[in-house]
C-alpha positions in Angstrom: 113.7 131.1 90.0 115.5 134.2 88.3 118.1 131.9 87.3 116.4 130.2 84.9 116.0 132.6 82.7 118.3 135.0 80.9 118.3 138.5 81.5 116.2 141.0 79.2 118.3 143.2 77.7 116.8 146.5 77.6 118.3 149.5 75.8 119.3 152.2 78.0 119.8 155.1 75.6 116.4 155.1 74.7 115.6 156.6 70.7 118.9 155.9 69.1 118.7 152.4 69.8 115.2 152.0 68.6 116.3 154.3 65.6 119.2 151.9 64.6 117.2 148.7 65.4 114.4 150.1 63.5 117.1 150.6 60.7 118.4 147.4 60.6 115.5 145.7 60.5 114.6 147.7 57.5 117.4 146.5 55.6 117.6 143.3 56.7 114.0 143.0 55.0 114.5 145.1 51.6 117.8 143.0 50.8 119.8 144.5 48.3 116.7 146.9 47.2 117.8 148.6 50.4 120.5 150.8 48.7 117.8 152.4 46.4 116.4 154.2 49.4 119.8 155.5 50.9 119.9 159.4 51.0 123.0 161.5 52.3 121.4 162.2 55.3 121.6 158.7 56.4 125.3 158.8 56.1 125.3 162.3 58.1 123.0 160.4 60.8 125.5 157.6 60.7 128.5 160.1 61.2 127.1 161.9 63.9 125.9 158.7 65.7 129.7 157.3 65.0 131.3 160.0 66.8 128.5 160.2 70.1 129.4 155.9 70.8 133.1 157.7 71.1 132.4 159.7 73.1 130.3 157.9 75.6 133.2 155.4 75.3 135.7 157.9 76.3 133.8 158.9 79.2 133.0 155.5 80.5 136.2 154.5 80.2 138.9 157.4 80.8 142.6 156.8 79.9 144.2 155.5 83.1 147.3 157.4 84.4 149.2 156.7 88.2 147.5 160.2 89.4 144.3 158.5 89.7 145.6 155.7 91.1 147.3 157.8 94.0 143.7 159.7 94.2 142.1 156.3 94.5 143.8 155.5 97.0 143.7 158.7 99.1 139.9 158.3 98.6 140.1 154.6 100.2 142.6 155.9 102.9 139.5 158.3 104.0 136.9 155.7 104.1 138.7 153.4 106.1 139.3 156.0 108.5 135.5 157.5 108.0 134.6 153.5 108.6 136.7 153.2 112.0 134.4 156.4 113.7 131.3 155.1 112.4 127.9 154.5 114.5 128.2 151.8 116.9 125.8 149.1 115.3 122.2 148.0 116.7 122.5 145.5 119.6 118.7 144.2 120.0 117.4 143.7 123.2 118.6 139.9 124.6 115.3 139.7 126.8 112.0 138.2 124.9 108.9 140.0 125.0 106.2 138.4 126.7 103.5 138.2 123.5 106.6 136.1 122.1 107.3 134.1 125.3 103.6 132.8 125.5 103.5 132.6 121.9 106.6 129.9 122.1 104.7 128.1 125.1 101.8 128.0 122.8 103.6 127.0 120.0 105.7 124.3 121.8 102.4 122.7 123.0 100.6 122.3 120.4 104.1 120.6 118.7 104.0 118.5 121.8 100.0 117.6 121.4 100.7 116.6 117.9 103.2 114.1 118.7 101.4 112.6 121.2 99.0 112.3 119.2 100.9 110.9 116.8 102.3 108.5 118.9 98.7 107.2 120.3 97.6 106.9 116.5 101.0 104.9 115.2 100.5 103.1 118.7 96.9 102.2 118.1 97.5 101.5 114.1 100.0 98.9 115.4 98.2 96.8 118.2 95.0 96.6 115.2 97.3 95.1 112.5 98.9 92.4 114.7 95.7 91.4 116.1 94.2 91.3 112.4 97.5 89.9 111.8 96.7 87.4 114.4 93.0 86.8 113.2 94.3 86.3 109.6 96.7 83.7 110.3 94.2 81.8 112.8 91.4 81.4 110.0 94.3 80.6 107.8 95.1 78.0 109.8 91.4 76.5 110.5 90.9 76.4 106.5 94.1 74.4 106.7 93.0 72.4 108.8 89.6 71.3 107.2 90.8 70.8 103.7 93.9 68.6 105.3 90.7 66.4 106.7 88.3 66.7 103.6 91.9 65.6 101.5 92.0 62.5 104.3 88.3 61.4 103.7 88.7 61.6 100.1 91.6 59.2 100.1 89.9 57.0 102.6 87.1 56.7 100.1 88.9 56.2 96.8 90.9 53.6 98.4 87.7 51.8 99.9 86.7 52.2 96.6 89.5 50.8 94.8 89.8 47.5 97.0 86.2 47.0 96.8 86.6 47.1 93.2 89.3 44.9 92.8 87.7 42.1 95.4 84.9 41.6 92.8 84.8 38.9 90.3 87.6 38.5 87.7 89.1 40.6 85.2 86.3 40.4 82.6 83.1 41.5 85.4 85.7 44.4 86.7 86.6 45.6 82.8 82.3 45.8 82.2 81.8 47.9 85.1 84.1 49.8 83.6 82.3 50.5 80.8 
């Protein structure tokens, strides 16, 4: 989640930081009126605030010369050594306690009750949808069925109908009834 956002960058030398923050800011709002309000002292302050970021950068970062290097590596030399007598590390015990062994029983039971339950509900959810399946396609069929004979019955009748119609009279007493 932390590496969604960036870091806050928070000053670390506390009042100057404000002090030049606060500073800049000023100017940035007065514009060019800005240089009405600059004293001497402000270029004293600067100065003196100059020469402390050289210093801190001198001491953070001393000029690098082989003796250090050869000091360096005496100092690594030691901890290696210092490393190989250390404390022997922390074997844990290889037996289980028996709170944890019955808590595993426990735990492996219930996981085991679960799935059959499980099983007996996918099991039972199963055998009810092939016999609704079963029911389903039985009625299907049955309606089917019926409307294949009412279809039949119709026909019979239109053509019983239709011959009865055309046995009558001639064209003329067929064209009236008709109408």
């Amino acid at each position: 989640m932390a590496d969604k956002f960036p870091e806050i960058d928070v000053p670390t030398n506390g009042d100057e930081n404000l002090d030049e923050d606060f500073l800049a800011r000023e100017k940035e709002i007065l514009g060019d009126d800005a240089e009405q309000f600059k004293t001497e002292q402000d270029e004293e302050f600067l100065r003196d605030q100059e020469q402390d970021e050289v210093k801190q950068f001198e001491e953070q970062f001393p000029e690098v010369s082989n003796d250090q290097f050869q000091k360096s590596e005496e100092l690594e030399q030691q901890e290696q050594e210092e490393e190989e007598f250390g404390e022997a590390a922390f074997n844990p015990p290889k037996t289980e306690s028996d709170a944890v062994k019955e808590w595993r029983q426990r735990y492996q039971l219930e996981i085991q009750e679960r799935d059959e339950a499980n099983d007996k509900k996918t099991k039972e959810t199963r055998e009810q949808a092939s016999k609704e399946l079963e029911t389903f396609y039985e009625e299907y069929n049955n309606k089917k069925d019926d409307n294949i004979e009412k279809v039949r019955d119709a026909e019979k009748a239109f053509l019983e109908k239709r011959d009865a119609f055309y046995t009558k009279g001639n064209v003329w007493s067929r064209a009236l009834d008709l109408v």
